[in-house]
N, C-alpha and C positions, 0 to 999 in steps of 0.2 A: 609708853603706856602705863608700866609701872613707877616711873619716875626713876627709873635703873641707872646708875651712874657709872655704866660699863656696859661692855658687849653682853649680847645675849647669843648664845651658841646654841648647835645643837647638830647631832648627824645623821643622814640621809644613808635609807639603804642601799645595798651595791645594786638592786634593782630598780633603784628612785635616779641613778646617774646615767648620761649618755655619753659618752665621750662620742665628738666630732661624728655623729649622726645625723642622716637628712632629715630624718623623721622621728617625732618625739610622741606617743603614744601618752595621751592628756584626758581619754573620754574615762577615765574610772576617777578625776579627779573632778572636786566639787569648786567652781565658782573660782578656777585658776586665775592667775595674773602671771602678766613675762616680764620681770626687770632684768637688764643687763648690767653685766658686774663682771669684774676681771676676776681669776682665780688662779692663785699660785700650787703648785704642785710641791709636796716636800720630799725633800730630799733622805741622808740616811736620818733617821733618829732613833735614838737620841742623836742630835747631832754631836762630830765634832771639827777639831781647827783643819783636820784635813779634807773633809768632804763639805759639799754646798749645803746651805738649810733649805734653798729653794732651785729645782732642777729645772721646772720648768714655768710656765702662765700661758693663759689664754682666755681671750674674749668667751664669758661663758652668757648663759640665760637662768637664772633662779626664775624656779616658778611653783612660788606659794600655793596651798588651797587650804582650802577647812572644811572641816564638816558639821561645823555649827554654825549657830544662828548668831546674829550678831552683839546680842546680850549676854551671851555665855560666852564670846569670844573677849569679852575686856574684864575676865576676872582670869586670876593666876590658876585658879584649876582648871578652867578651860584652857589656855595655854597651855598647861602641861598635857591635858586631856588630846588635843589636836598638834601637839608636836610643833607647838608656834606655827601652823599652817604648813609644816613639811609636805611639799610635795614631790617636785625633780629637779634636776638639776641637768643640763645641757649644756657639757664645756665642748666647746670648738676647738679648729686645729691647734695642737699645742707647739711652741714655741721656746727657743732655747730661752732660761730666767733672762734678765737684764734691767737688773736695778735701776741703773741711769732713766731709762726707757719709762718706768714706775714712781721716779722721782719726779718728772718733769708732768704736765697737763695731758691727759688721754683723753681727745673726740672722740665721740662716736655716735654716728646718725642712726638711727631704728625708723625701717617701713615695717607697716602692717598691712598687708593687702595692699589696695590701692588708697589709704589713706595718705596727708600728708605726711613728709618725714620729719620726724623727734628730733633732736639731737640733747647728747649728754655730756658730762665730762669730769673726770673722776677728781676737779673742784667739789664735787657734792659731794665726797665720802671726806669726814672729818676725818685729817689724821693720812689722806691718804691711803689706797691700794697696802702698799709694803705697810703703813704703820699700823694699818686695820689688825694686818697678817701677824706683827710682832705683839700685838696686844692679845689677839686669839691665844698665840702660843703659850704666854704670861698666863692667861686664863685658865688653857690649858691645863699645864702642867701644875699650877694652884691646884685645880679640880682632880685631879688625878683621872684627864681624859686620855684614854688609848690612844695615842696619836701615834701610826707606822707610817714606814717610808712609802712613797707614793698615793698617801692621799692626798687630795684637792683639800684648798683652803677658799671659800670665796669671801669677798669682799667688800661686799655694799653695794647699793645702788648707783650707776654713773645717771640716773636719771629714776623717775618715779614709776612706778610699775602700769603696765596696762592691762587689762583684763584681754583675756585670749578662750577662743574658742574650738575644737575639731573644725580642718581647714583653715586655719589660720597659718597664712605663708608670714614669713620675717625675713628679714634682711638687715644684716649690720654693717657699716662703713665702719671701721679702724684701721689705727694705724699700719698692722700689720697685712691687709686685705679689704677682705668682703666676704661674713659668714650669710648663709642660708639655710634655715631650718623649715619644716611642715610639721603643725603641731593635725597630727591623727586621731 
């Protein structure tokens, strides 16, 4: 939007996250969207040569909102104004790391209701899942961002976002399963 030649960040409050919940409470949020995106977990940090930088991942849900209009929304104070559309975030069950696993192509199909099913696959994050994650931290730690052990890192879209509404069921095919959420 700005012609950014790098990630844009930013963090979500401890009440904006669900870890692996049925149900995601959505009606105080304005004009959401659900993209699905893997998100790594960190490990100690700062890190070092004896402990992992990444403990765990899982198939999550980013899910943007704003609360402006859409002309305030493509200028940088608006952005900074709406928190790049911070909304929640929705990680599902998490899973031991496994690089290899992040290296290679991740499918993953999205229903919405009874709409037909999406499919994604984390070819659409430039750089890949992990290299997404190594570049955050790069950022990071530039920026002098508070990064502790055990936050979530997420990772880009495996596919483009859909708008979602209260009652809105989902369902996600990957590799590791089949998640289920109800956005409330």
């Amino acid at each position: 939007m700005f012609s950014n030649t790098e990630l844009f960040f930013g963090p979500l409050a401890k009440d904006e996250v669900f870890v692996d919940a049925a149900k995601v409470p959505i009606s105080n949020l304005n004009q959401p969207l659900a993209e699905v995106e893997i998100a790594l977990k960190i490990g100690r940090w700062p890190p070092d040569c004896r402990s992992p930088l990444f403990t765990e991942m899982s198939v999550c849900v980013e899910i943007p909102a704003t609360v402006l209009p859409l002309p305030a929304k493509a200028s940088l104070l608006g952005q900074v104004t709406d928190r790049a559309g911070a909304g929640a975030l929705w990680l599902g069950e998490p899973h031991p790391f496994d690089a290899r696993a992040l290296m290679s192509e991740i499918k993953v199909e999205l229903s919405h209701n009874d709409d037909p099913v999406q499919e994604g696959s984390s070819l659409n994050i430039q750089a890949g899942p992990l290299g997404v994650a190594f570049e955050f931290l790069a950022l990071a730690l530039r920026y002098g961002a508070n990064l502790k052990e055990g936050q979530w890192i997420a990772t880009g879209g495996l596919r483009p976002s859909n708008p979602i509404s209260a009652d809105t069921q989902m369902a996600i095919r990957h590799p590791w399963g089949v998640s289920s959420l109800h956005f409330v």
